[in-house]
N, C-alpha and C positions, 0 to 999 in steps of 0.2 A: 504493500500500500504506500508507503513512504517512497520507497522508489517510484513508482508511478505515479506522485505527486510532483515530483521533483522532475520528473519528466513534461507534464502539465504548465509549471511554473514556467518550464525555460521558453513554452508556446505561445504566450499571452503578452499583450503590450506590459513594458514597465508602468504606464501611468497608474493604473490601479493596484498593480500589485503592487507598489512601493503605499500605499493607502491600509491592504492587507498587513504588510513589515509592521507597519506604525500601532495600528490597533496589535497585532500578536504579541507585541515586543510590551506595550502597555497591560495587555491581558497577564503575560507573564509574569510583571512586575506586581501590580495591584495583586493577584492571584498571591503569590508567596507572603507579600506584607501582609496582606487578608490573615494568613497562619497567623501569624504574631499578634495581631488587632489593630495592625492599621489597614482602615477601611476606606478604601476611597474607588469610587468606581472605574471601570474601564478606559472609558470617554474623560470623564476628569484627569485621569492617571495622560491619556495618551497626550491630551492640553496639555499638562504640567510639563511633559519631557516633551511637545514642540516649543516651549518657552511662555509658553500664555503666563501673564503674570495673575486675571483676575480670574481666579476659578475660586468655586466656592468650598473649601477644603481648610482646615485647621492646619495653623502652623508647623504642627509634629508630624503630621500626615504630609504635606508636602513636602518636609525634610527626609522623612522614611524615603517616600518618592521618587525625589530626583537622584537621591544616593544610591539606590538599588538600581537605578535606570545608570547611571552611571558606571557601577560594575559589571551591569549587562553589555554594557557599550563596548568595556572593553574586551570582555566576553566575545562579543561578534566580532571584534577585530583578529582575536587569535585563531579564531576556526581554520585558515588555511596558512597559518606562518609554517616555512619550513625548517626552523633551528628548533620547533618551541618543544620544554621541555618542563615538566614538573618541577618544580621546590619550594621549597619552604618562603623564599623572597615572593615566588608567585601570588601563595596563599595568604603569605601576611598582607601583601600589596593589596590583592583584592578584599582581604577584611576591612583593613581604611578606607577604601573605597565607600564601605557599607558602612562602617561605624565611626569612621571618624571624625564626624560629627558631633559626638557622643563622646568621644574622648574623654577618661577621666584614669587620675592616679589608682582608680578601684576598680574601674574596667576598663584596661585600658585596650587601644582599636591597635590593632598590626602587629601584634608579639603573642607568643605562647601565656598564657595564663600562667598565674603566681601563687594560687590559692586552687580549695576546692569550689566543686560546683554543682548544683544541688538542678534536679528539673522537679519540680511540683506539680501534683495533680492536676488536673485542669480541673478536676469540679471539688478540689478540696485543695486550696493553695498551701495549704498549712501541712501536709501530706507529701511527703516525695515521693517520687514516683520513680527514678533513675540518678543512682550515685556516679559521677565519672570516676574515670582512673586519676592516682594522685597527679599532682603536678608535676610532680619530681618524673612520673613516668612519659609525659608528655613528648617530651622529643624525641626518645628512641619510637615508640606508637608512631608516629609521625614522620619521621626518617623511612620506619618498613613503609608506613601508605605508600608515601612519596616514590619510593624506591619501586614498589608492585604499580605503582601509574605509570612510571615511566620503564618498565618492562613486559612486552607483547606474551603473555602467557596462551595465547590463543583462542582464552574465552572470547563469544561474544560484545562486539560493544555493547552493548544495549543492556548484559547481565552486566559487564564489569562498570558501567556508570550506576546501576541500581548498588553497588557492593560498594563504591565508593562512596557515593551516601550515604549508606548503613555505617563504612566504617568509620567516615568523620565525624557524624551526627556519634557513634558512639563514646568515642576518644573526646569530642568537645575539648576543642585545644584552645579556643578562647573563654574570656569570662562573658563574653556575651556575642548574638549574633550566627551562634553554631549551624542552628538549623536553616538561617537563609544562606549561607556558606557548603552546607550539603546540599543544597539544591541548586545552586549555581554551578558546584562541581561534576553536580551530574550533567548540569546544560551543557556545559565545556566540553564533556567528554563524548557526549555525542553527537554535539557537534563538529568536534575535530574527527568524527565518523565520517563527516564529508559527502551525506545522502541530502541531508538538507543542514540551510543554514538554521542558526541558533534559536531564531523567532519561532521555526516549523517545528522545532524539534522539541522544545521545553518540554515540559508535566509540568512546571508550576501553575498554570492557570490551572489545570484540572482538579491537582490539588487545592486549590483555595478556592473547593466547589464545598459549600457549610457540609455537605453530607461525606465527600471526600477529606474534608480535613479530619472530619470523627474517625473514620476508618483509618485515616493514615497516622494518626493518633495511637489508634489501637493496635495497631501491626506493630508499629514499634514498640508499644507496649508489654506488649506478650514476646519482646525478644528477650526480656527480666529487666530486672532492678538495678544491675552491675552490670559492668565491662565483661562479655563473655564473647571472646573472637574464633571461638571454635562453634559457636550451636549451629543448630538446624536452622537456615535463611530462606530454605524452601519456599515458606510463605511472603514472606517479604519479595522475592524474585518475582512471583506469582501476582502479587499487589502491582509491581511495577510494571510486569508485560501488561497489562492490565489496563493501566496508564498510557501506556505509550500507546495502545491500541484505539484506546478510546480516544485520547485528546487526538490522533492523528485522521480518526474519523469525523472530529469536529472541525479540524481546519481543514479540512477536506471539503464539507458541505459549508463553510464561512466563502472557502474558495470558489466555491461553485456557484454557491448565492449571488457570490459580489459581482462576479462575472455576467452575472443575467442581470440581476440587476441595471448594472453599466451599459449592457447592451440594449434593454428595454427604456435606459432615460436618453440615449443617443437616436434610437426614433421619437422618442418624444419630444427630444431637443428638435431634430429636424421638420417634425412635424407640425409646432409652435415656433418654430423661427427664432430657435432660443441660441447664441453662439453658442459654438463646441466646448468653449471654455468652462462655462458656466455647467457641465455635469458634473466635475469633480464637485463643485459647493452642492447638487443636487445629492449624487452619492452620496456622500457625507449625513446629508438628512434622513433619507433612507435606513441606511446601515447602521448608524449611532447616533439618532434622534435628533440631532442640532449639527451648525456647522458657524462655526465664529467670522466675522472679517478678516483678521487676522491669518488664520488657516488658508484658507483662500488666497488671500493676496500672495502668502508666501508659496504655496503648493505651482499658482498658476504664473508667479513672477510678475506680478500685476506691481503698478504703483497704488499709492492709499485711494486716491480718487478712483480710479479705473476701477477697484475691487469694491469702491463702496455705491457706486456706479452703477455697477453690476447686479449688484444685492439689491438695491433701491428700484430697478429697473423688474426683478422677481415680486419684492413685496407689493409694488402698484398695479401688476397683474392675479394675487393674491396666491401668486404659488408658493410663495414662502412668507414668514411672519414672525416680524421682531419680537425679542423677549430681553427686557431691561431690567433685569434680576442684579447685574453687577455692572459697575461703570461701563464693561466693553459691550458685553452683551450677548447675543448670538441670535441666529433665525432659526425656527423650528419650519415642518411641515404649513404650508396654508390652505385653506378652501379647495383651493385648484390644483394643489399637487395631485397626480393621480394616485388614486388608491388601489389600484392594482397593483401600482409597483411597491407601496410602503405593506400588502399584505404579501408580497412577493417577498421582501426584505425584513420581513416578522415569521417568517415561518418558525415555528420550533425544530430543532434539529432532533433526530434519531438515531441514535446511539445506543451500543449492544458491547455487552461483556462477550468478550471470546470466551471467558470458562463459564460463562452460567450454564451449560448443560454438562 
């Protein structure tokens, strides 16, 4: 299936597909913060990391945000370097990336931890739930990962990025930030897989689906209490094909949508005399409810006037329809947008576990 997405991909204009990049890579993001409790939706997330300054999201939430989009960034950069190589400078690097913002003498972002580290129930905080290994053992732990990444044992990628999440999330070698640090490590490594890029590839959106965060909660829970690098992962492997399966069939049918979608506002564009330009701002509505000026002007290269021009030119035939919620603002659907394509662009997606028989 992956494969033959990736085949797909390479068929289709850039202009949309670089539209899909931007939502995945935000789904991804918001999806993994989700784990932790910063919430912030898709469409918010994917503004934030085009630069929008006025979105309606709380300070700590837009700091999570832009930091996680940030290690993702560099993320996407390394999928095809050809020197790159696991270490410890990697890892630390991309922890500051995530936390150091957070930086403090108690937690501090981009080094091994100093101390122990406790994970706490989720429904009884006061309850741990998984003790790490001491500190003191932290580097050598760390040294074998490193060492097992950066040697071809012949597993599967697909099993040995689910095992490298197991074993970092185990080991928890920083005092904070662990679990979005195993889930990046797994984006990395299958994306240095080289079927598709980083965006196509993730599980973090799927995991930061409320019913998949329970489940993936409880898989790792029932691996015990303590550091155990020998048990039975069976399940755990099982959970992650699982993942990879499903989220690959959701960007599958996002792919396919956007794609009709597109092709359905470009007759409508020509058939209302609407320039060609002006479907990207239409797409956008469609597919994630609203579409800013800002977005627009930058997507199509427009200057301020021409994009605001543009818009003003949709709102007075009542296909689209301001909404002044924050200084900037944005347009939603109007009157005249056709409803065929925004039920075309809502469909629920259908998605099936490979093991449920």
């Amino acid at each position: 299936m992956r494969c033959d997405l990736r085949a797909q991909l390479q068929e289709v204009p850039t202009r949309w597909i670089s539209r899909l990049r931007s939502f995945l890579t935000a789904d991804a993001v918001t999806g993994s913060n989700a784990i932790e409790g910063f919430r912030v939706s898709t469409v918010d997330g994917e503004e934030l990391i085009a630069g929008e300054r006025d979105v309606d999201v709380s300070a700590r939430n837009r700091d999570e945000t832009l930091a996680y989009a940030h290690a993702l960034a560099y993320i996407q950069s390394l999928c095809d370097v050809t020197d790159f190589e696991y270490s410890k400078s990697l890892l630390n690097g991309l922890h500051w990336m995530l936390q150091g913002h957070r930086h403090t003498s108690r937690k501090p972002a981009g080094q091994w931890r100093s101390g122990m580290v406790y994970v706490t129930d989720a429904g009884n905080p006061r309850s741990v739930a998984y003790t790490a290994p001491e500190a003191s053992a932290v580097p050598d732990l760390m040294a074998e990962l490193i060492g097992w990444l950066n040697t071809d044992d012949g597993s599967p990628p697909l099993i040995r990025a689910a095992m490298a999440h197991l074993d970092l999330v185990s080991i928890h070698p920083w005092a904070d930030g662990n679990g979005r640090m195993s889930r990046s490590l797994q984006t990395l490594i299958i994306a240095r897989e080289g079927v598709l890029a980083p965006e196509f590839s993730s599980i973090e959106a799927w995991l930061g689906l409320s019913r998949k965060t329970w489940e993936y909660y409880q898989v790792l829970a029932r691996r015990g209490r303590e550091f155990r690098p020998d048990q039975d992962v069976s399940e755990w492997v099982r959970f992650n094909l699982s993942a990879y399966h499903e989220q690959a069939q959701a960007v599958r049918a996002r792919f396919h949508r956007s794609g009709q979608v597109w092709a359905a506002l470009t007759e409508f564009a020509s058939r209302e005399n609407i320039d060609e330009r002006l479907i990207s701002a239409l797409h956008d509505v469609a597919m994630s409810d609203r579409v800013r000026r800002s977005r627009y002007e930058q997507s199509e290269g427009l200057s301020l006037q021409q994009a605001q021009r543009d818009l003003r030119d949709l709102v007075q035939r009542q296909i689209l329809e301001p909404v002044r919620r924050t200084r900037a603002g944005f347009y939603i659907a109007g009157p005249n947008f056709p409803e065929a394509i925004l039920e075309q662009a809502r469909t629920p997606v259908t998605v099936t576990d490979p093991y449920e028989n």
